[in-house]
C-alpha positions in Angstrom: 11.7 -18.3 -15.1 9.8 -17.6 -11.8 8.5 -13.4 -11.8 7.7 -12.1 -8.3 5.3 -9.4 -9.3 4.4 -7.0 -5.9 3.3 -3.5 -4.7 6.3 -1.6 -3.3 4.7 -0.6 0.1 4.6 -2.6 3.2 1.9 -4.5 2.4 3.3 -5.8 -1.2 6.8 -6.6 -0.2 5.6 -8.5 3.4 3.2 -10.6 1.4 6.3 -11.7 -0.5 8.7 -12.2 1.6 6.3 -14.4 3.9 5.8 -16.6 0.7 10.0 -16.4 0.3 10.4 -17.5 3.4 8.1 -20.4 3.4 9.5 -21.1 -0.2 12.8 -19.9 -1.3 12.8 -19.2 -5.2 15.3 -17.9 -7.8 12.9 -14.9 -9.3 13.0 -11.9 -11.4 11.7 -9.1 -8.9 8.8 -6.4 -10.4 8.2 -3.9 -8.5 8.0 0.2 -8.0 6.8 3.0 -5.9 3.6 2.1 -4.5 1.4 4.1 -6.5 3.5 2.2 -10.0 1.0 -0.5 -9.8 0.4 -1.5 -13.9 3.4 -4.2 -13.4 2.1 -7.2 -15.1 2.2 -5.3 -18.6 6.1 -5.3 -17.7 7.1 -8.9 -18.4 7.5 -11.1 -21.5 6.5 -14.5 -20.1 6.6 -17.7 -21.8 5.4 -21.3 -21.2 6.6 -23.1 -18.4 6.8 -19.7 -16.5 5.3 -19.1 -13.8 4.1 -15.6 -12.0 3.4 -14.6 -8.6 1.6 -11.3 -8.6 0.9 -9.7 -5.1 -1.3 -6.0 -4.1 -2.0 -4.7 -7.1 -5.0 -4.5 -8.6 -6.2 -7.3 -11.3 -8.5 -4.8 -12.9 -5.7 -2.6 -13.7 -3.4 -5.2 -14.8 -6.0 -7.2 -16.6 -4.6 -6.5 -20.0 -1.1 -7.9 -18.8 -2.8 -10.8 -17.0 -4.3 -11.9 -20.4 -1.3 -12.0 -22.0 0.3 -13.9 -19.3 -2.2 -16.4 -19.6 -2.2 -17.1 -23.0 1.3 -17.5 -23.3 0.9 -20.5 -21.1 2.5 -19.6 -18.2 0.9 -19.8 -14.7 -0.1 -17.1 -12.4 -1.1 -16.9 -8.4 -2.3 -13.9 -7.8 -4.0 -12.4 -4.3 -4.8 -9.1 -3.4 -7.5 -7.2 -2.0 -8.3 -4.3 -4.3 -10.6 -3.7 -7.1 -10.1 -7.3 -9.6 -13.1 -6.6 -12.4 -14.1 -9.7 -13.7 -11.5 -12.8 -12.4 -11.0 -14.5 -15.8 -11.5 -18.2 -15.2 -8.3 -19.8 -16.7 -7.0 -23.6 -15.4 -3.3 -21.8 -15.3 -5.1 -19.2 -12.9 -5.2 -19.2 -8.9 -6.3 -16.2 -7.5 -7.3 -15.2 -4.0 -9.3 -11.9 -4.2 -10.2 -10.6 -1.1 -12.1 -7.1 -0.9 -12.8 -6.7 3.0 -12.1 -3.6 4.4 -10.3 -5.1 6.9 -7.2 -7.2 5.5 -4.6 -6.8 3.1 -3.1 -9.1 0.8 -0.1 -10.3 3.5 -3.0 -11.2 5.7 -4.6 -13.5 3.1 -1.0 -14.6 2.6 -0.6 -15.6 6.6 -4.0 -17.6 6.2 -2.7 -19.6 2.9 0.5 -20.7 5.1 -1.1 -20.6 8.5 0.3 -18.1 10.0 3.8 -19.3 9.5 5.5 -15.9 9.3 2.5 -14.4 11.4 4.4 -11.4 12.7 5.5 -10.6 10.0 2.0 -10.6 8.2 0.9 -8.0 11.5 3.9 -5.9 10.7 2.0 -5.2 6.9 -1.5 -5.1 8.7 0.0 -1.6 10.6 1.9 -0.8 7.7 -1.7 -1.1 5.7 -3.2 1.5 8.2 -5.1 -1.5 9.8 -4.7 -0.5 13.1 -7.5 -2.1 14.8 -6.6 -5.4 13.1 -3.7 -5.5 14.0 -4.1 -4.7 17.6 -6.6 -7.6 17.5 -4.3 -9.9 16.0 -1.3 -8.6 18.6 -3.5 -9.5 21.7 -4.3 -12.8 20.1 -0.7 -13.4 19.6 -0.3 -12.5 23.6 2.6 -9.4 22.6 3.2 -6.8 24.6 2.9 -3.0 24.5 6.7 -2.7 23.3 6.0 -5.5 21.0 2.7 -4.2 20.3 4.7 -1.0 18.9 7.5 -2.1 17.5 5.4 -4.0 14.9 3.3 -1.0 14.5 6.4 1.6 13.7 8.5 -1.3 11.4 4.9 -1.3 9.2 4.8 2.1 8.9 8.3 2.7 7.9 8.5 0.2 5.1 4.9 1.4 3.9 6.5 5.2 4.3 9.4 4.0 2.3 7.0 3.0 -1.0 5.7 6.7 -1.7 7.4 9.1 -4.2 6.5 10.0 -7.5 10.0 8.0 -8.9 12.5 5.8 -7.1 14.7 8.6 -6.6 12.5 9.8 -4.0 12.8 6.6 -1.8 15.0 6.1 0.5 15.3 2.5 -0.9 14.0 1.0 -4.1 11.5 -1.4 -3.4 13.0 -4.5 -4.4 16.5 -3.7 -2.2 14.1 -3.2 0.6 12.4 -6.7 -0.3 15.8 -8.1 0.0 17.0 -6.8 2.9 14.3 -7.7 4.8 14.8 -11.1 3.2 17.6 -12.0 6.1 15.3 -11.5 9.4 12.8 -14.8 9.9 10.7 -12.3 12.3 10.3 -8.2 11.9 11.4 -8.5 15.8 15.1 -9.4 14.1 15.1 -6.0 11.9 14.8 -4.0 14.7 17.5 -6.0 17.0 19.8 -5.1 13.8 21.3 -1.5 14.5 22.6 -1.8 10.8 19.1 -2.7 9.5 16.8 -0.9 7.1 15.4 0.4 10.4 17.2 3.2 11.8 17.9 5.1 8.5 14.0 5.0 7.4 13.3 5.8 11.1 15.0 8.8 11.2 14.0 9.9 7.9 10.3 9.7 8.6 10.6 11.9 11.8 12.3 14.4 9.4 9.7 14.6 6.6 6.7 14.0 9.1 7.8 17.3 11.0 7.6 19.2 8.1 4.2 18.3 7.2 2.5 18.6 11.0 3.3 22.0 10.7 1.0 22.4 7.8 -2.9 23.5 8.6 -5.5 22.6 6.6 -6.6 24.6 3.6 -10.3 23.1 3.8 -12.0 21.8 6.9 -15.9 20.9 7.1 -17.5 18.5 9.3 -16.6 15.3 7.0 -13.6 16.0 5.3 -10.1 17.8 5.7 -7.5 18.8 3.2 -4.1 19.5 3.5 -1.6 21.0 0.5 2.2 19.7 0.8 4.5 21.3 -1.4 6.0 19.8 -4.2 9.3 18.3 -2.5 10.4 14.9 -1.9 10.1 15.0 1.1 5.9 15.6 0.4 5.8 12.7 -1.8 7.4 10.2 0.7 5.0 11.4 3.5 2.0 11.4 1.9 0.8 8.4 1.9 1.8 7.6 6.1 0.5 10.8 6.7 -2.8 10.7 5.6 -2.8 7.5 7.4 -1.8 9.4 11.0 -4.5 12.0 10.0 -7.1 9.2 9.7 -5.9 8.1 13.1 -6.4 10.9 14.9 -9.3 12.3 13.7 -11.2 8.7 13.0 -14.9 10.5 12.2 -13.8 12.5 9.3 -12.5 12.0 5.7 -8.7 13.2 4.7 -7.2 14.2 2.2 -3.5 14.7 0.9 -2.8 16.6 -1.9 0.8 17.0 -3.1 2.1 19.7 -5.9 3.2 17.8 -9.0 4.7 20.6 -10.5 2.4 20.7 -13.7 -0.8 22.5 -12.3 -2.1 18.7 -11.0 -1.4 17.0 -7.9 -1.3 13.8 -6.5 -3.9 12.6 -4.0 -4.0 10.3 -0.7 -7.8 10.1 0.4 -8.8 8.4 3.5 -12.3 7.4 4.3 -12.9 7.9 8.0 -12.3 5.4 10.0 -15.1 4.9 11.7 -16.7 4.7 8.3 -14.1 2.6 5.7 -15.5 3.0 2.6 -16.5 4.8 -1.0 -13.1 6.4 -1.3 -12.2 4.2 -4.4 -16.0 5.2 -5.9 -14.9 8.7 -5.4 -11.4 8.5 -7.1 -12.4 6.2 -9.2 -14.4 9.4 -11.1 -11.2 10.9 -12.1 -9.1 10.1 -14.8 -5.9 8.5 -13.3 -8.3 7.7 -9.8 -8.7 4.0 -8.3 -7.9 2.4 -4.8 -10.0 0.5 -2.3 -13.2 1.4 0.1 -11.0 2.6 3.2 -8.0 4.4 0.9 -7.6 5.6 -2.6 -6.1 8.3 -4.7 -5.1 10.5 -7.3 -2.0 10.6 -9.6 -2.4 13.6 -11.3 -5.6 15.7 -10.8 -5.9 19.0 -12.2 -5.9 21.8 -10.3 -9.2 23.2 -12.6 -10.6 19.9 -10.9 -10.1 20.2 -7.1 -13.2 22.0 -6.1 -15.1 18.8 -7.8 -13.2 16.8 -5.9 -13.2 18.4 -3.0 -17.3 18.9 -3.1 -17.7 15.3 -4.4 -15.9 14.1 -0.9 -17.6 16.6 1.5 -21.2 15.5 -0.5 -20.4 11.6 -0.1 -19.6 11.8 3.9 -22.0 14.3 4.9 -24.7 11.7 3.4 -23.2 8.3 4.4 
């Protein structure tokens, strides 16, 4: 049995299919909305297995990983988030990379060179890497319509991974996965009038609207906060539009919060841009907290515990 283990945003289900496309396998598909990230813990696997696990963090699937491992089966696993210790196993090959500045597809493009190398772009915009990616477009001689069709496919599919639950999504992860599956280059997709496309196009404009027309309920020189309701349509945005915020205002911190319904919310931080990092040190000192440098977040944090949050953000950018 082969498991493809991967993050449901853009940059989990590129790195897949770029390694599907080099290497067409039968495989069990594991995946969920982006922030459903303990997926190892979700298989039974047995000797002569073998598991591909892709953007999600090995510290918080360590437990699963173990138990992977000893049941003989082997794993390649990449990502660029927090991994803990790497446990040194011969059934093992892991390529951990924390820069600031890739993603797990791009570490993927490198392992094939660059086989599928538009597509790995595509996840590097859908990642919020936007200087990256421009870098990489320029090396790749695209132009500015190429230059933004890439740029708006990655941000749709990465839109499409946020919600609370599947029902929120416009697709469920793995459908997304395999529908994408049929197009060699994201330049296909968007050819496609029938594609995944147009519907998650026209849905972001929707839920994106909604949420510009909300003004922030804190505002310092380091950091801004903005409350969405608790909708769907919230949940789907969140995540892209912290990412836009980030973008437009690259000298301060942002952050998302979105009603949960139980007096917590969840939380999209950004670290500014011109400054990509500590955001997983600062949700990482909440309970259900974790992330990377540039962009973490929250599932549930009490609503007793936003001022600490809050002040804990403000404090860490007004000092770094």
């Amino acid at each position: 049995m082969n498991y493809d283990i991967f993050n449901g945003d853009a940059d989990g289900i590129i790195a897949l299919l770029q390694l599907r496309l080099a290497n067409p396998i039968p495989s069990r598909l594991i995946t969920g909305v982006k922030r459903d990230i303990n997926l190892v813990e979700k298989i039974e696997a047995e000797t002569q297995d073998h598991v591909t696990v892709l953007d999600v963090s090995m510290a918080k699937n360590i437990k699963g990983l173990d138990a992977v491992l000893n049941k003989g089966a082997t794993v390649f696993y990449v990502d660029h988030h927090q991994s803990g210790d790497i446990p040194t196993h011969e059934n093992l090959e892991a390529h951990i990379d924390l820069d600031a500045n890739t993603c797990t597809a791009l570490i993927i493009d490198n392992l094939l060179d660059g086989q599928f190398h538009l597509w790995a772009i595509t996840a590097a915009y859908g990642d919020n890497l936007i200087a990256k990616a421009d870098e990489l477009v320029d090396k790749a001689s695209l132009n500015t319509e190429q230059k933004s069709a890439l740029k708006e496919l990655g941000t749709l599919i990465n839109y499409n991974g946020y919600g609370a639950k599947i029902e929120d999504l416009h697709f469920h992860p793995a459908e997304l996965y395999k529908a994408l599956l049929a197009y060699p280059s994201p330049f296909d997709v968007i050819a496609d009038n029938e594609s995944p496309f147009y519907k998650l196009q026209k849905s972001y404009q929707e839920d994106m609207d909604k949420a510009l027309a909300i003004i922030p309920m804190h505002k310092s020189d380091s950091l801004r906060v903005f409350e969405l309701p608790n909708s769907a349509a919230s949940r789907r945005i969140s995540g892209v539009y912290g990412n836009w915020l980030a973008n437009d205002n690259p000298n301060s911190a942002h952050a998302v919060l979105t009603q949960n319904g139980d007096n917590t919310y969840t939380v999209s931080l950004r670290a500014p841009l011109n400054n990509k990092q500590g955001a997983s040190e600062i949700c990482g000192q909440f309970a259900t907290g974790g992330g990377r440098e540039a962009a973490a977040g929250i599932n549930a944090l009490p609503n007793t515990e936003l001022a600490d949050f809050i002040n804990k953000v403000d404090d860490y950018y007004l000092q770094a």
